[in-house]
C-alpha positions in Angstrom: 25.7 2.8 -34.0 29.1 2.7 -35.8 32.3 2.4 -34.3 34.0 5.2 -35.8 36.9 4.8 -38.6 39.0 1.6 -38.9 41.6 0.8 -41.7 42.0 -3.0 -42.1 45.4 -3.8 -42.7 46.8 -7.3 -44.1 46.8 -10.1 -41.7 43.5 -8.3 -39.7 41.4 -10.6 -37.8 37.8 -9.7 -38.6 35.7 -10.7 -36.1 31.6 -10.4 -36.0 31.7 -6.7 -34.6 34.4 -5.6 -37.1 31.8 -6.5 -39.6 28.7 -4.9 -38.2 30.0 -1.9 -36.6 32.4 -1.2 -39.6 32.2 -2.7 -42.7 28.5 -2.3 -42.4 28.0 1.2 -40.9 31.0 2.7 -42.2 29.3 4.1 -44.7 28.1 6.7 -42.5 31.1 6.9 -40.0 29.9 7.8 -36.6 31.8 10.4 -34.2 31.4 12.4 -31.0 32.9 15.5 -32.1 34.7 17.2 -35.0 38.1 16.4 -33.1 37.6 12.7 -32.9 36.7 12.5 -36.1 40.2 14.0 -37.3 42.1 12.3 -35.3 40.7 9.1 -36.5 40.5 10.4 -40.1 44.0 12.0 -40.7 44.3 11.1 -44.6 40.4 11.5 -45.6 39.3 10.6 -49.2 37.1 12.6 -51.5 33.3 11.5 -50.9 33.5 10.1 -47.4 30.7 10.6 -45.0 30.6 11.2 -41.7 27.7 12.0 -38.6 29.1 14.3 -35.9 26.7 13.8 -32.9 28.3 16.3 -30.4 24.7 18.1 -29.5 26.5 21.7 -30.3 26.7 23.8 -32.9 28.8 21.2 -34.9 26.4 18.6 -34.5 25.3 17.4 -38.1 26.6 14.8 -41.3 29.4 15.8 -43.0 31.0 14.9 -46.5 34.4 15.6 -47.6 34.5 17.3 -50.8 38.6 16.5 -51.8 40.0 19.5 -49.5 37.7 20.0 -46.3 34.7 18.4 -44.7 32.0 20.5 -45.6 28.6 20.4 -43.5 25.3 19.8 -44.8 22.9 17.5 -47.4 25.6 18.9 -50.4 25.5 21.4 -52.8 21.6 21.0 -54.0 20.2 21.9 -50.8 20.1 25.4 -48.7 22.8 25.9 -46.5 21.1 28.0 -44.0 21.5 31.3 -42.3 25.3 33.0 -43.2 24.8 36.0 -40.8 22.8 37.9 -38.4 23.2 41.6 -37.4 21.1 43.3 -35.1 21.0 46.8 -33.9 19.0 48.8 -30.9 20.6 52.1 -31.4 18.7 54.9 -33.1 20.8 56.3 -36.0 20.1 59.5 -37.8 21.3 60.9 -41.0 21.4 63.7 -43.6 22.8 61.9 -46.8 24.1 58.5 -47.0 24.6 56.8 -43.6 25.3 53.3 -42.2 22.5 52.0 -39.7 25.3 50.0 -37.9 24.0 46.3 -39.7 26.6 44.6 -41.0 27.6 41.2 -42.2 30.8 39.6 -43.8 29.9 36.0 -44.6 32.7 33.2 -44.7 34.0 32.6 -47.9 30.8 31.0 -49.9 31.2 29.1 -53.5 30.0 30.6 -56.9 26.7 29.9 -57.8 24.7 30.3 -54.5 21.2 32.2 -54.4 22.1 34.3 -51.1 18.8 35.7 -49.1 19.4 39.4 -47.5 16.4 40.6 -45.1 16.4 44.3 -43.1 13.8 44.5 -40.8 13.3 48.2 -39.0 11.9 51.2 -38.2 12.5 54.8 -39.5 11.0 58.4 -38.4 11.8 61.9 -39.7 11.1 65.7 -38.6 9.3 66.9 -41.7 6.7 65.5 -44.3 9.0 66.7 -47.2 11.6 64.3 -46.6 12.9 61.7 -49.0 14.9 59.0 -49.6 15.7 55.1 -49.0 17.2 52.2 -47.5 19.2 50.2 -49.4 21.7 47.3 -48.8 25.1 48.2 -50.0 28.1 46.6 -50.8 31.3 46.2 -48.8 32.4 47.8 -45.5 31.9 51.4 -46.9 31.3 53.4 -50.1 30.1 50.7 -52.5 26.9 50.6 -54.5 23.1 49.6 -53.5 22.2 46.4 -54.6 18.6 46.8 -53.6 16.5 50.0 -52.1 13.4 50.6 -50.2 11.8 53.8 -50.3 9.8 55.2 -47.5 6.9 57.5 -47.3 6.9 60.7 -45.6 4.2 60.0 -42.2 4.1 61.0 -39.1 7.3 62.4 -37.9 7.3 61.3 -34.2 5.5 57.9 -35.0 8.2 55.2 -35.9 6.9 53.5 -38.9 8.0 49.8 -39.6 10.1 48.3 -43.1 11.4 45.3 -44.3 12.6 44.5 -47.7 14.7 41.6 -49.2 17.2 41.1 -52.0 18.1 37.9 -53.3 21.8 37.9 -54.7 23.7 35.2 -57.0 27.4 34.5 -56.3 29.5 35.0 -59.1 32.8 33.9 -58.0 34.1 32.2 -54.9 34.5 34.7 -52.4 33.6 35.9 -48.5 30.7 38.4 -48.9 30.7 41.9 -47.2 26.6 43.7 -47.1 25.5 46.3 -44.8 22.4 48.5 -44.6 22.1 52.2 -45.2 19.7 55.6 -45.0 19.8 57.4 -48.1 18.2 61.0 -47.6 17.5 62.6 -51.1 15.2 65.6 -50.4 13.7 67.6 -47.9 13.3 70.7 -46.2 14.6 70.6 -42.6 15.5 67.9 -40.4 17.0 64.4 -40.9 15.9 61.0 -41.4 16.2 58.3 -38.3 16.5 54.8 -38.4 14.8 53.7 -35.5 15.7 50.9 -32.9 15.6 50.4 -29.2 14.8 47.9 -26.7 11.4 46.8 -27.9 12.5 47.7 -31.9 15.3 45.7 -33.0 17.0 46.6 -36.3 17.9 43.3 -38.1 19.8 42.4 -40.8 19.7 38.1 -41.9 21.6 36.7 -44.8 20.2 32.9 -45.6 21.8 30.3 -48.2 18.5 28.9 -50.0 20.4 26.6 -52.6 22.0 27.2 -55.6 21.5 28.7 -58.4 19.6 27.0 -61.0 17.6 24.6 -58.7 14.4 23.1 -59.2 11.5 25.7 -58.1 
């Protein structure tokens, strides 16, 4: 295991373990935490590499990209799930209504193929109802970037849905989404997104690499 991050200065004595725990495993650098890594780092230079081995949520190899350490393999690779929302309260609605799933993502790079998953169940009081999920865009109003329609069943038998959308960054930006009913017809009644303790409402945005990688 490396020793960390050393700068040799002019009149150094290198010894044996200099070489081996520095010189020669320095090209990963090796650190406890995040925090020891900085304050061993305080000038980093563009492309260096480094393993955090804290066992947490940090845990992971990092590279520095000219401006901040950035986690993962690099650009070419997925980055993993951005955001998670998860509901168990029954919402109803008449016209266009939030479900209460919502994400804003940390600010994420152009160019990214982004991965947004709902996962539910609805119910409505009469056959002649209408209408849609949809994932929407920022934290109200917006437009529907992708919509799911359901089909009029049962009206006291939950049914389930899921449906995906798979987005394209255009611009470097932190991302708002959120999931919606969307009633357009029908006689009496409103539509329900449903969710309790045994039907979770989820809502899962995933990084799976960027745009224009090999397939």
């Amino acid at each position: 295991m490396g020793s960390g991050y050393k700068a040799f200065t002019a009149g150094s004595v290198l010894t044996a373990s200099d070489v081996n725990n520095y010189l020669m495993e320095q090209g990963v650098m090796y650190f406890a935490t995040t925090t020891a890594r900085d304050t061993a780092i305080t000038a980093p230079e563009d492309g260096m590499v480094a393993y955090i081995g804290s066992n947490d949520a940090n845990e992971g190899l990092y590279t520095y990209n000219g401006s901040a350490w950035r986690k993962g393999p690099g650009w070419n690779a997925p980055w993993g799930i951005l955001g998670v929302a998860t509901t168990t309260t029954e919402i109803s609605g008449s016209s266009l209504t939030d479900v209460g799933l919502s994400i804003t993502t940390a600010t994420i790079p152009a160019n990214r193929r982004l991965l947004w998953t709902v996962s539910g169940h609805y119910r409505f009081q009469s056959v002649n109802d209408t209408g849609a999920f949809a994932i929407h865009t920022g934290s109200s109003g917006g437009s529907a970037i992708q919509t799911a329609n359901f089909l009029p069943i049962n009206t006291n038998d939950p049914q389930s849905i899921s449906f995906s959308h798979i987005e394209t960054t255009s611009s470097t930006a932190a991302l708002t989404r959120r999931v919606t009913l969307i009633r357009s017809g029908g006689t009496s009644g409103v539509v329900r997104f449903f969710a309790d303790a045994a039907r979770i409402g989820t809502f899962i945005c995933q990084d799976i690499g960027p745009s224009g990688a090999p397939l």
